[in-house]
DOSE-357354 format. One record per residue (C-alpha): residue number from 1; x, y, z. Coordinates in nm, 2 decimals. Each point is the difference from the previous one (the first is absolute). Example, Ala and Ser with C-alpha at 12.3 -4.5 7.8 and 13.67 -1.06 7.14 Angstrom:
residues 2
num = 1&X = 1.23&Y = -0.45&Z = 0.78
num = 2&X = 0.14&Y = 0.34&Z = -0.07
end
This chain:
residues 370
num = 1&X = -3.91&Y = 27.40&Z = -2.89
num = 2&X = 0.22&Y = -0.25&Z = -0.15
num = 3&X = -0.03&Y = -0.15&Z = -0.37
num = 4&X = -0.21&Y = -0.31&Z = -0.05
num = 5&X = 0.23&Y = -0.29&Z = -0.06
num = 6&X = -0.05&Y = -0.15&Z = -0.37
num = 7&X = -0.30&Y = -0.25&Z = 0.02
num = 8&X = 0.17&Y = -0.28&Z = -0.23
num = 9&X = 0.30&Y = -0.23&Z = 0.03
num = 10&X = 0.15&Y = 0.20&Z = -0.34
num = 11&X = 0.00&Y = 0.30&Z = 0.21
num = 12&X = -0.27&Y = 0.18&Z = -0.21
num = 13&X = -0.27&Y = 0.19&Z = 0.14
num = 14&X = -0.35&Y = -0.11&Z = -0.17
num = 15&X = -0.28&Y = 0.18&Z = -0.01
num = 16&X = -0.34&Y = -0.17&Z = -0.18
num = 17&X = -0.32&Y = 0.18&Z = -0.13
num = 18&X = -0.35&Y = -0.12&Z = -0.16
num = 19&X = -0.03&Y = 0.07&Z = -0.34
num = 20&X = -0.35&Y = -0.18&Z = -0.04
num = 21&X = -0.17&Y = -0.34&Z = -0.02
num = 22&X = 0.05&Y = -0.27&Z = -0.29
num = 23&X = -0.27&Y = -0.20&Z = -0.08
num = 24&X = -0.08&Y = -0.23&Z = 0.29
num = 25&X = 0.01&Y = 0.30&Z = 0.24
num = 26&X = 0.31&Y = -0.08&Z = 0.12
num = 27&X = 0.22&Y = 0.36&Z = 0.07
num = 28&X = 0.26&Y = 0.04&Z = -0.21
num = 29&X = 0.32&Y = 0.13&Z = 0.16
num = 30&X = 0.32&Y = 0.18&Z = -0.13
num = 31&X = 0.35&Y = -0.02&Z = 0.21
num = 32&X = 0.20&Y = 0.30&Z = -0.02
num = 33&X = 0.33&Y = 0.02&Z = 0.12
num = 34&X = 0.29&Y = 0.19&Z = 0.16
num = 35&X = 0.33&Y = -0.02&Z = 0.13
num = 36&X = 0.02&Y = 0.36&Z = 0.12
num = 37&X = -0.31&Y = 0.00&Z = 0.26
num = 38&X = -0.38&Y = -0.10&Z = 0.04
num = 39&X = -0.08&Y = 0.32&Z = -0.11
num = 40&X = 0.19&Y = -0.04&Z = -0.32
num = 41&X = -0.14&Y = -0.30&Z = -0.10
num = 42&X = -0.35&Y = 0.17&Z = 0.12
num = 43&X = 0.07&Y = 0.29&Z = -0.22
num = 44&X = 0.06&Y = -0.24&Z = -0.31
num = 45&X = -0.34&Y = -0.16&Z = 0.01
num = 46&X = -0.21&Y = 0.36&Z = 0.09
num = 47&X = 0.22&Y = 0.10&Z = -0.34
num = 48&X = -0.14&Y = -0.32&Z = -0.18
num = 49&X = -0.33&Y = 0.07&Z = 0.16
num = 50&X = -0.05&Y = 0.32&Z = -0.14
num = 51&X = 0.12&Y = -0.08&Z = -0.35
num = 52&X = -0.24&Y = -0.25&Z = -0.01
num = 53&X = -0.26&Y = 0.18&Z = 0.07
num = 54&X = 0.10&Y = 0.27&Z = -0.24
num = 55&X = 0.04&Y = -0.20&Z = -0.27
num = 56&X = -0.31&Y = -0.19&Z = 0.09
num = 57&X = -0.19&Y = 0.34&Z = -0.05
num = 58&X = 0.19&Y = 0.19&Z = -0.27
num = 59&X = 0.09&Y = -0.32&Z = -0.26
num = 60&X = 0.35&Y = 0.08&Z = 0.05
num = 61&X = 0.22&Y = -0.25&Z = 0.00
num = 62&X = 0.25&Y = 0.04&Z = 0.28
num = 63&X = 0.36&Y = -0.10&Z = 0.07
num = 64&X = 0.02&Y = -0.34&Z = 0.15
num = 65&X = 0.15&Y = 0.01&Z = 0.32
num = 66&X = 0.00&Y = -0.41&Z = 0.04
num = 67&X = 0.01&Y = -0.26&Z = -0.23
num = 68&X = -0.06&Y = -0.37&Z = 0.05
num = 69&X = 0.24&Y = -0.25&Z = -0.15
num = 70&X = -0.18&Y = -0.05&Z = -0.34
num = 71&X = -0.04&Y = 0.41&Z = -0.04
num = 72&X = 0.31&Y = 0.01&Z = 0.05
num = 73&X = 0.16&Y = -0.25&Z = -0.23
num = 74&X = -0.26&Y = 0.12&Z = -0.32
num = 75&X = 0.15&Y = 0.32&Z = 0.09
num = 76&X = 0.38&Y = -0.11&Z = 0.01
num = 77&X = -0.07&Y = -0.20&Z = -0.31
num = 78&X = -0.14&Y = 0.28&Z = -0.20
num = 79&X = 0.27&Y = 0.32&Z = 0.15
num = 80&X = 0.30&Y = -0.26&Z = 0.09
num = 81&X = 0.00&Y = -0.23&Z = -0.27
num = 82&X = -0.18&Y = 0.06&Z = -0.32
num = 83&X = 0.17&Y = 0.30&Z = -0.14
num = 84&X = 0.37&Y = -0.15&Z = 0.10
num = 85&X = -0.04&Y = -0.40&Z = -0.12
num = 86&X = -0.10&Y = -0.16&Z = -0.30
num = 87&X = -0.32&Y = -0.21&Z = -0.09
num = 88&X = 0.13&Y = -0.31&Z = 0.07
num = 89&X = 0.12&Y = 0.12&Z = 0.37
num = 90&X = -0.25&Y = 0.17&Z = 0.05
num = 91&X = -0.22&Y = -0.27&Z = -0.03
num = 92&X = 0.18&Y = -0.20&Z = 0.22
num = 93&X = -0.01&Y = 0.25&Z = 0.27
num = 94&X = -0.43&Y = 0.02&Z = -0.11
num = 95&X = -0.03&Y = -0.40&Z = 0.08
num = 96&X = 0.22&Y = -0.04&Z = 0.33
num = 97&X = -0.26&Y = 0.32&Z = 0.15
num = 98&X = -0.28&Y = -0.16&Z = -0.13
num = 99&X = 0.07&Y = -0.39&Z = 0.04
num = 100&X = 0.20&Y = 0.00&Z = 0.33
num = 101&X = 0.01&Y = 0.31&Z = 0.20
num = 102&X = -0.39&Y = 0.15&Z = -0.07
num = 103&X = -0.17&Y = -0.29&Z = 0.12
num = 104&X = 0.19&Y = -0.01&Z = 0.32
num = 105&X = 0.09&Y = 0.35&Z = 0.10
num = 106&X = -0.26&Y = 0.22&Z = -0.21
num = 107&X = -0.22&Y = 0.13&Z = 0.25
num = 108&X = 0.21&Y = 0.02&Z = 0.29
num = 109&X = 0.15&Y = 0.40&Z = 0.07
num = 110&X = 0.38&Y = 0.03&Z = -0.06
num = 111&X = 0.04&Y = 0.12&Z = 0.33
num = 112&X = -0.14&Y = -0.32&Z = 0.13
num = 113&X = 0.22&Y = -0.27&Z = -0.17
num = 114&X = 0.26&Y = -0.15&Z = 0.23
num = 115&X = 0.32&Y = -0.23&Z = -0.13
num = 116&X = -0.18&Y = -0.27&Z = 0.21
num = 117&X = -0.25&Y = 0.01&Z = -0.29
num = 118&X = 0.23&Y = 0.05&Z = -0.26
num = 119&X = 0.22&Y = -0.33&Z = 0.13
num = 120&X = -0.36&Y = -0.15&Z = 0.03
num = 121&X = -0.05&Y = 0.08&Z = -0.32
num = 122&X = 0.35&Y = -0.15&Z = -0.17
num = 123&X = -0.06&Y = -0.31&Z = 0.22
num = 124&X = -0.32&Y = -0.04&Z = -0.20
num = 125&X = 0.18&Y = 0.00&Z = -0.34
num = 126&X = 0.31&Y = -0.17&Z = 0.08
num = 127&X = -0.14&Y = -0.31&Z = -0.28
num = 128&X = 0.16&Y = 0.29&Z = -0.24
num = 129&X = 0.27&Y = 0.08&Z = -0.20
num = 130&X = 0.30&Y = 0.17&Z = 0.15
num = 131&X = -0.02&Y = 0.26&Z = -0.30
num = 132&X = -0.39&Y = 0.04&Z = 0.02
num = 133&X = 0.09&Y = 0.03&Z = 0.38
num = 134&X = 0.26&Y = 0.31&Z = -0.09
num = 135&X = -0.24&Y = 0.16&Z = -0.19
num = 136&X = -0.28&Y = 0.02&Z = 0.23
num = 137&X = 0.20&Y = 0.09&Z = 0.30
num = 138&X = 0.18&Y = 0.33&Z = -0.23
num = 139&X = -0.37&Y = 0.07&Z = -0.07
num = 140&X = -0.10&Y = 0.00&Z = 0.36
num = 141&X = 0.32&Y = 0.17&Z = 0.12
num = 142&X = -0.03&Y = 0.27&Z = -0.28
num = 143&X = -0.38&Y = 0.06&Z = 0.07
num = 144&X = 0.08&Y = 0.08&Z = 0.37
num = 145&X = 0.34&Y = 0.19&Z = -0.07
num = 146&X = -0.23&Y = 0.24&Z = -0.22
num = 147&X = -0.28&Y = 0.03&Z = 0.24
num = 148&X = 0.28&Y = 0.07&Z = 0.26
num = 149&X = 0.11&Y = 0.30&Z = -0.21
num = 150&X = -0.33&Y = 0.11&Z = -0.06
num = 151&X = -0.09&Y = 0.01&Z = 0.40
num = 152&X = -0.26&Y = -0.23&Z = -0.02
num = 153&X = 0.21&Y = -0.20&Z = 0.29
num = 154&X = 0.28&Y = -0.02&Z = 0.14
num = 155&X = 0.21&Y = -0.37&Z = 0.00
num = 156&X = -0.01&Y = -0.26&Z = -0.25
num = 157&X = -0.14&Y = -0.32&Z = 0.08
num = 158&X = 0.14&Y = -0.17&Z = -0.27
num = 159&X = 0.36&Y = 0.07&Z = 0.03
num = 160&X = 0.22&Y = -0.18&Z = 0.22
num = 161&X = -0.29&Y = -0.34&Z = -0.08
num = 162&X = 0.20&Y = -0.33&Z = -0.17
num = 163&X = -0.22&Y = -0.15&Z = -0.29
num = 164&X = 0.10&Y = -0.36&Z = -0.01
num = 165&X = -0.10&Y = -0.24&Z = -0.26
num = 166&X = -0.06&Y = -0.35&Z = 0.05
num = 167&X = -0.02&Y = -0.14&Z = -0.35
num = 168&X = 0.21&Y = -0.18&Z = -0.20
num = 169&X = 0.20&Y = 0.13&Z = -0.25
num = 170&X = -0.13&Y = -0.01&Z = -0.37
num = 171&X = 0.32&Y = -0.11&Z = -0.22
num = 172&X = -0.05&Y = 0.17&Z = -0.33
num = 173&X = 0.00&Y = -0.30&Z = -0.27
num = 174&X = 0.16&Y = 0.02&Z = -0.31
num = 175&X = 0.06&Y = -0.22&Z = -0.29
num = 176&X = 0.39&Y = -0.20&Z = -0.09
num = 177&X = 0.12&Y = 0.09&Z = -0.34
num = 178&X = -0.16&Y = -0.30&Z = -0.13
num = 179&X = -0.36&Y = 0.09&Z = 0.10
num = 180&X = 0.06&Y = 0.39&Z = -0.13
num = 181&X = 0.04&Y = -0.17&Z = -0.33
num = 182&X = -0.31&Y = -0.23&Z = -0.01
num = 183&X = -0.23&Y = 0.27&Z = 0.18
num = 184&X = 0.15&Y = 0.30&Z = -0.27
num = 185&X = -0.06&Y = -0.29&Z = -0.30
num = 186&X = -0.34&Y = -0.07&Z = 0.08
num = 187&X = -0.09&Y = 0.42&Z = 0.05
num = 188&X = 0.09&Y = 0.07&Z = -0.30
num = 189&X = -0.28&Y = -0.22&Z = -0.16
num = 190&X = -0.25&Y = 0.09&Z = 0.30
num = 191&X = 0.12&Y = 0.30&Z = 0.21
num = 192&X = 0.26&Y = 0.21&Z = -0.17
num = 193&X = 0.03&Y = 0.24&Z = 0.31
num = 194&X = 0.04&Y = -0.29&Z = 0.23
num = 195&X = 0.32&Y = -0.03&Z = -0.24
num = 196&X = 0.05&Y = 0.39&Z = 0.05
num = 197&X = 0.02&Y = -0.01&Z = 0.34
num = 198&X = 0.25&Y = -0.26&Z = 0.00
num = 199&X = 0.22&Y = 0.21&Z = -0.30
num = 200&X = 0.00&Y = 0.36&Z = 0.24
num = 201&X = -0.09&Y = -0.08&Z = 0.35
num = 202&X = -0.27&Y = 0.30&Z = -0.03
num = 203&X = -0.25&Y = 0.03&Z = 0.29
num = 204&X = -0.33&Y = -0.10&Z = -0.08
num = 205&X = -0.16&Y = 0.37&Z = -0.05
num = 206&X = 0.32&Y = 0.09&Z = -0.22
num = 207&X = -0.07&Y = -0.25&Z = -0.20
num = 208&X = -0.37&Y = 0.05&Z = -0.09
num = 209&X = 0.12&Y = 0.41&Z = 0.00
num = 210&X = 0.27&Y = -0.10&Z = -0.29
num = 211&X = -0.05&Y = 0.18&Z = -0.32
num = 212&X = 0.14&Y = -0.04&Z = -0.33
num = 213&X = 0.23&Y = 0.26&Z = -0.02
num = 214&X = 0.15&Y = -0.11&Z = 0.36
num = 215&X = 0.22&Y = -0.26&Z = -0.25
num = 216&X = 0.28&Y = 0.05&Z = -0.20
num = 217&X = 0.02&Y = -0.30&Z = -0.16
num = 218&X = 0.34&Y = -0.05&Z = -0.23
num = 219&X = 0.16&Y = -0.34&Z = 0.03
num = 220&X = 0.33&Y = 0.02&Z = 0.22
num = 221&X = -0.12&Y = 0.34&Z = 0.14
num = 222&X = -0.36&Y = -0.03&Z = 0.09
num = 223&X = -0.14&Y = 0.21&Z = 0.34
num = 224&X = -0.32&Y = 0.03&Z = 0.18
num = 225&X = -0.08&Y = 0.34&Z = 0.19
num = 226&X = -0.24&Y = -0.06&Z = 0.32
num = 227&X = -0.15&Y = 0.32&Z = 0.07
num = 228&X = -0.32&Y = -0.10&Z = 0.13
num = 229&X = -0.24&Y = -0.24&Z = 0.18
num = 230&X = -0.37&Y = -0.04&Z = -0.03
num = 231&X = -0.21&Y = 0.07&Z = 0.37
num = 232&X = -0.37&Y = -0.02&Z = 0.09
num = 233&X = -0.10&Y = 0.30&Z = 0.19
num = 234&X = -0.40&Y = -0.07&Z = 0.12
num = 235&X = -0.03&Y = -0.26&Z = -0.26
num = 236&X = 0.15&Y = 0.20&Z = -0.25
num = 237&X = 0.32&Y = -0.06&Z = -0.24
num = 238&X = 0.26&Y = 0.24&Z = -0.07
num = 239&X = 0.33&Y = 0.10&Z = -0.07
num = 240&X = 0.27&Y = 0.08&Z = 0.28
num = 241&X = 0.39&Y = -0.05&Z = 0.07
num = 242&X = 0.16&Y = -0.32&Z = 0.07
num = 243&X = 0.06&Y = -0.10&Z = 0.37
num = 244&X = 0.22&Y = 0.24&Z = 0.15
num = 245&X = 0.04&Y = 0.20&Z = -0.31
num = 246&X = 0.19&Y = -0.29&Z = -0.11
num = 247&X = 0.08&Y = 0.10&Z = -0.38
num = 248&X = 0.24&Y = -0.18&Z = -0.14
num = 249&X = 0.12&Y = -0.12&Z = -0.36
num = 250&X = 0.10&Y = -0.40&Z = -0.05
num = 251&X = 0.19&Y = -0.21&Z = -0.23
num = 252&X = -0.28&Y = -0.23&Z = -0.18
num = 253&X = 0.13&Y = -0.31&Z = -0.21
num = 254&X = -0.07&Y = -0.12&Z = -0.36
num = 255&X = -0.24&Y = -0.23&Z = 0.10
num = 256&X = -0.14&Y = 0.24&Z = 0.20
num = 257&X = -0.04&Y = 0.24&Z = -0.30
num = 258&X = -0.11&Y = -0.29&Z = -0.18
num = 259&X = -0.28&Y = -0.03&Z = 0.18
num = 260&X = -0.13&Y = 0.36&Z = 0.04
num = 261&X = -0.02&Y = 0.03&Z = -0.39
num = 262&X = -0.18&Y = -0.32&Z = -0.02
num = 263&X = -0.30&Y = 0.19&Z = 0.22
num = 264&X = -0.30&Y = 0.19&Z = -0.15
num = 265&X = 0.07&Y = 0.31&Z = -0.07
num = 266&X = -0.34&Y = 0.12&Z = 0.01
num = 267&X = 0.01&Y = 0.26&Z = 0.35
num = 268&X = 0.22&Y = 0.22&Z = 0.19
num = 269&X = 0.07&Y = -0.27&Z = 0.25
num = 270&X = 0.15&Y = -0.29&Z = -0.08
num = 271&X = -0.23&Y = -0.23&Z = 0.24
num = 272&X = -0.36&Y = 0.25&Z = -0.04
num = 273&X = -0.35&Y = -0.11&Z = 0.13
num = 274&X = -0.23&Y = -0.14&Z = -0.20
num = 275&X = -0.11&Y = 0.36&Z = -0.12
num = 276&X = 0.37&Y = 0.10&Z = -0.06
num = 277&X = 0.03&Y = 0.22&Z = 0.35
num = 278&X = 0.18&Y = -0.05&Z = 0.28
num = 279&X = -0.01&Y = -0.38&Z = 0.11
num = 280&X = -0.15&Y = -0.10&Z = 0.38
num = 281&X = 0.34&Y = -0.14&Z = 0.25
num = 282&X = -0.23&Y = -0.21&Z = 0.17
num = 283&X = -0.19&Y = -0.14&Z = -0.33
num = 284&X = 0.38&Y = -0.06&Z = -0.11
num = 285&X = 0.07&Y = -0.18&Z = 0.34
num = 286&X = -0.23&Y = -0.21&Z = -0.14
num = 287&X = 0.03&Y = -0.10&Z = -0.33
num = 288&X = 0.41&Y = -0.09&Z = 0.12
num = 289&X = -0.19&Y = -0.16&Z = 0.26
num = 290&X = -0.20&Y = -0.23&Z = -0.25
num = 291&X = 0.33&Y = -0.02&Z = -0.23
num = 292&X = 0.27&Y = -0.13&Z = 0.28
num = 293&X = -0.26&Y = -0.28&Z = 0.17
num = 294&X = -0.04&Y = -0.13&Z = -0.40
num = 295&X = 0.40&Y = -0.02&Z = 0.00
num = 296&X = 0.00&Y = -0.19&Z = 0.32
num = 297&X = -0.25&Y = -0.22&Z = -0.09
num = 298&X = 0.23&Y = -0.08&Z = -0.27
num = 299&X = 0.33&Y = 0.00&Z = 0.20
num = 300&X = -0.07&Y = -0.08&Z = 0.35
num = 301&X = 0.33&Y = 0.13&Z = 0.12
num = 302&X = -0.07&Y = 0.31&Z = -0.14
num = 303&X = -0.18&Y = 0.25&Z = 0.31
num = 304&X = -0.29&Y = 0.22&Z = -0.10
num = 305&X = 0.19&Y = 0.35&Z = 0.03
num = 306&X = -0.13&Y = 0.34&Z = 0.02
num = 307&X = 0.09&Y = 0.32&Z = -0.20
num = 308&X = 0.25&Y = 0.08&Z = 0.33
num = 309&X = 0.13&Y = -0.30&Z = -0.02
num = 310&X = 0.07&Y = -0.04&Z = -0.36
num = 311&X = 0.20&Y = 0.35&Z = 0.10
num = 312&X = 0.17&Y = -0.18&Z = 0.26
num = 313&X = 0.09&Y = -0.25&Z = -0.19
num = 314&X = 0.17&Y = 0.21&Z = -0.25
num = 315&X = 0.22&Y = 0.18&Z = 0.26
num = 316&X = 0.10&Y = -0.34&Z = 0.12
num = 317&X = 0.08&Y = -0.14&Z = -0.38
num = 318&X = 0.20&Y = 0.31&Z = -0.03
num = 319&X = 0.19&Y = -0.06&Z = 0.31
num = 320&X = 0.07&Y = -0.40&Z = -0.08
num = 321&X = 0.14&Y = 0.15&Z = -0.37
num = 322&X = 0.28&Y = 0.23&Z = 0.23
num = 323&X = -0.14&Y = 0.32&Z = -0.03
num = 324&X = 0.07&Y = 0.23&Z = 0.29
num = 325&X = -0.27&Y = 0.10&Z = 0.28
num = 326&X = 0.05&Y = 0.38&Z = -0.11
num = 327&X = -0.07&Y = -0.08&Z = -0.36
num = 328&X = -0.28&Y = -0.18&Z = 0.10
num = 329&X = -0.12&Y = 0.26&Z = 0.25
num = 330&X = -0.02&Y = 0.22&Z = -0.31
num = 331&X = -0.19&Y = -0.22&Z = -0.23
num = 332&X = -0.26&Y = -0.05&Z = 0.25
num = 333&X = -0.08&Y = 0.33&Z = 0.07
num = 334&X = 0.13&Y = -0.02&Z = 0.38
num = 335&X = 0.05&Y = 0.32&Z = 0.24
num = 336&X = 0.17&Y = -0.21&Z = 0.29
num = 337&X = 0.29&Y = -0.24&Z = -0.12
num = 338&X = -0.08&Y = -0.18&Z = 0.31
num = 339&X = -0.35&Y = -0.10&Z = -0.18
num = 340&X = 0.14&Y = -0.18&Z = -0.25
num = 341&X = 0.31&Y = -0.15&Z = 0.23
num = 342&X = -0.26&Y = -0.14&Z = 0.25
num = 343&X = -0.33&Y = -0.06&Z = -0.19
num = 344&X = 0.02&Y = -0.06&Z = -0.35
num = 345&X = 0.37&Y = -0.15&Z = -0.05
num = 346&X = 0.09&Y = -0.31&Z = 0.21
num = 347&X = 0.24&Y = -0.24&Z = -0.08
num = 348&X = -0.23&Y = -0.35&Z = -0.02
num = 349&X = 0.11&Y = -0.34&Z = 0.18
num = 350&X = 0.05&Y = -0.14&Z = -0.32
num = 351&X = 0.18&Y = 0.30&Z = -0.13
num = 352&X = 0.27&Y = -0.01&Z = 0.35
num = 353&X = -0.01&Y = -0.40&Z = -0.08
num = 354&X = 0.14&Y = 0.01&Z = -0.32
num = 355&X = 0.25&Y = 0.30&Z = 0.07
num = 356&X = 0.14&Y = -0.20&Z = 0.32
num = 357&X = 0.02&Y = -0.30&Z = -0.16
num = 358&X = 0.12&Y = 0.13&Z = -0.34
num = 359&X = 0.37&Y = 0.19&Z = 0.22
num = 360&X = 0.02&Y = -0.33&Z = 0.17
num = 361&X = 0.04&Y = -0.16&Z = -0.31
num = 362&X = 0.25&Y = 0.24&Z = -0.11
num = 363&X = 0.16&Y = 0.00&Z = 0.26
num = 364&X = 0.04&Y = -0.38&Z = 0.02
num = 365&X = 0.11&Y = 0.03&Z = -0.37
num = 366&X = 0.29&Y = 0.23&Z = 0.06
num = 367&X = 0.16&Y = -0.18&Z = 0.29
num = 368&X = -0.02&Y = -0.33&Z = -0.22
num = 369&X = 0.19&Y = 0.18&Z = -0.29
num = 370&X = 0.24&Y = 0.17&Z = 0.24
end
C-alpha cells in the first residue's frame, strides 16, 4: 500500500491529539508534526502523550518536546544570551522579547509561525527605527536558528523576511563651539557633570560609574581611565563593563582637571546618590533634563540635549578641531570605526560652508598675486 502524501502545502505530515478542555469546554488540541511520514508525526505526539501523563502522575518534570514562541525565547534568553552578553545587552535583548515579539508571537508553537506572519509582523512596526528594526529581526532570526538546532523545527521563518522602516531619520543635535561654551559655563555653577560630559564624551552609565581614582589629574598630563558603567538589573544598580568592553584611557584638559578638584570629595563616585551609592541613569536623565530646558529658556537657540547627545556633540567638536576619525574612534570607546565615521562624526552644513568657501577664497587670492 502506497505512502500517504503529506497533508500540508509545507510538505509535513500533521497528526493532532486532545490534551483536555480549557475553561469554556472548548477541546484543546496539540499539532504534531513530521516530514518523514504520518506515522512519524503520530509517533511524536503518543511520545508527548505519555510523558504527560507520566509526569502528570509522578511530579516529574519532563523534557519538553515543543515549545511555543514565548517558552522558547525565556529559554534562548536565559541559555543563549545571559551567560555570553553584558547587562546592558542583555537588557536590550529582555525588552525587544517582552515589548515587541511576546505580545505578538508568544502563544503560537514554533512549528506553526510562517514568514507570512513574520513579514506581517515587520509591516506592523515599520513606524520604527532602522536600528531598533535590526535588532529585533537578529533576535527573531537567532531565536529560530537555535530552536532549529535544538530540533524543535525545522526552517526559519524569519530569515530571508526584509524589515523595513518607514520613519524618518533622527539627526543627532549637537551644539557649535559657541553654545559648548555657554552650556559648560553655566554647568559649572548648576550641573558640573553636564560640564563633564562635555570635557570626556563618556556615556551616560560611565559617567555616574566614575570613581575617584579613575583620574590622574596633573596639569599638562592629566587622564581619565573608563573601566566601568552603572546598569539596572530588575530595578537594581550595579557595577559592570563599559559597552563592548570599551576600556580605554583619555587625555583630560586643565580645565577639565579644574573642575574635578572643584567637586565634593565626600564618596567613591564622583556624581553618588543622595546616600553616597551608586546614582540612578534614569534619575540623571532627569536632572540634565531639568538643567538643559533652564539653558534654553535662557538661550533659545540653544536645543535641550540629552546625555547621548552631549556625547555626540563632543565627537563632533573633536572632529571640527581636526582630530582624526581613528583618534576619535578611541576616545569614544568605539568597536566599529564605521560607528563613529557614519553616526557620531559628520561634517555640518555650516562646517562644508565655511571650508568651501574659505579654498575659494584662497584660491581667488593666489591667482590675484600670481
Amino acid at each position: 500500500m502506497p505512502r500517504k502524501k503529506p497533508t500540508r502545502k509545507d510538505n509535513r505530515y500533521e497528526y493532532k491529539i486532545t490534551l483536555g478542555r480549557d475553561i469554556h469546554g472548548k477541546p484543546l488540541r496539540k499539532s504534531f508534526y513530521s516530514t518523514v511520514s504520518l506515522a512519524d508525526a503520530k509517533k511524536k505526539a503518543e511520545e508527548f502523550r505519555v510523558a504527560s501523563e507520566v509526569s502528570a502522575r509522578t511530579g516529574e518534570a519532563f523534557v519538553r518536546k515543543s515549545y511555543n514562541f514565548s517558552q522558547w525565547a525565556r529559554k534562548w534568553l536565559m541559555t543563549y544570551k545571559q551567560p555570553f552578553v553584558s547587562p546592558n545587552t542583555l537588557q536590550t535583548y529582555e525588552e525587544i522579547v517582552r515589548l515587541y515579539l511576546e505580545p505578538y508571537f508568544g502563544s503560537v508553537d514554533l512549528t506553526d509561525v510562517r514568514p507570512v506572519d513574520v513579514q506581517t509582523f515587520a509591516a506592523m512596526h515599520k513606524g520604527l527605527s532602522a536600528s531598533h528594526l535590526k535588532k529585533i529581526r537578529l533576535c527573531l532570526v537567532d531565536i529560530f536558528e537555535t530552536a532549529i538546532e535544538n530540533d524543535l523545527c525545522y526552517k526559519n521563518p524569519a530569515k530571508r523576511v526584509q524589515f523595513s522602516s518607514s520613519a524618518h531619520k533622527r539627526v543627532k543635535r549637537v551644539l557649535t563651539e559657541k553654545q559648548i561654551a555657554i552650556v559648560r559655563e553655566e554647568a559649572l555653577e548648576a550641573f558640573p557633570a553636564a560640564a563633564l560630559l562635555l570635557d570626556t564624551g563618556m556615556r551616560r552609565g560611565e559617567l555616574l560609574g566614575t570613581m575617584w581614582t579613575d583620574f590622574v589629574l596633573e596639569p599638562g598630563n592629566g587622564s581619565l581611565h573608563i573601566q566601568r558603567t552603572v546598569v539596572s538589573e530588575v530595578g537594581v544598580l550595579k557595577l559592570a563593563a563599559p559597552k563592548k568592553n570599551s576600556f580605554r584611557t583619555i587625555p583630560i584638559s586643565d580645565e577639565c582637571i579644574a573642575l574635578v578638584q572643584s567637586l565634593p570629595h565626600d564618596s567613591l563616585y564622583l556624581f553618588p546618590s543622595q546616600t553616597g551609592g551608586l546614582q540612578d541613569t534614569d534619575h540623571f536623565s532627569q536632572r540634565l533634563k531639568k538643567f538643559m530646558t533652564g539653558v534654553h529658556e535662557r538661550h533659545p537657540d540653544i536645543p535641550v540635549l540629552t546625555s547621548h547627545e552631549m556625547r555626540h556633540t563632543y565627537g563632533t567638536s573633536l572632529r571640527r578641531n581636526g582630530v582624526d576619525i581613528y583618534t576619535i574612534q578611541k576616545i569614544l570607546g568605539h568597536k566599529d570605526i564605521q560607528v563613529t565615521a557614519e553616526i557620531y562624526v559628520h561634517n555640518e552644513l555650516e562646517e562644508l560652508r565655511a571650508a568651501v568657501f574659505r579654498k575659494k577664497t584662497d584660491d581667488d587670492r593666489k591667482e590675484t598675486l600670481s
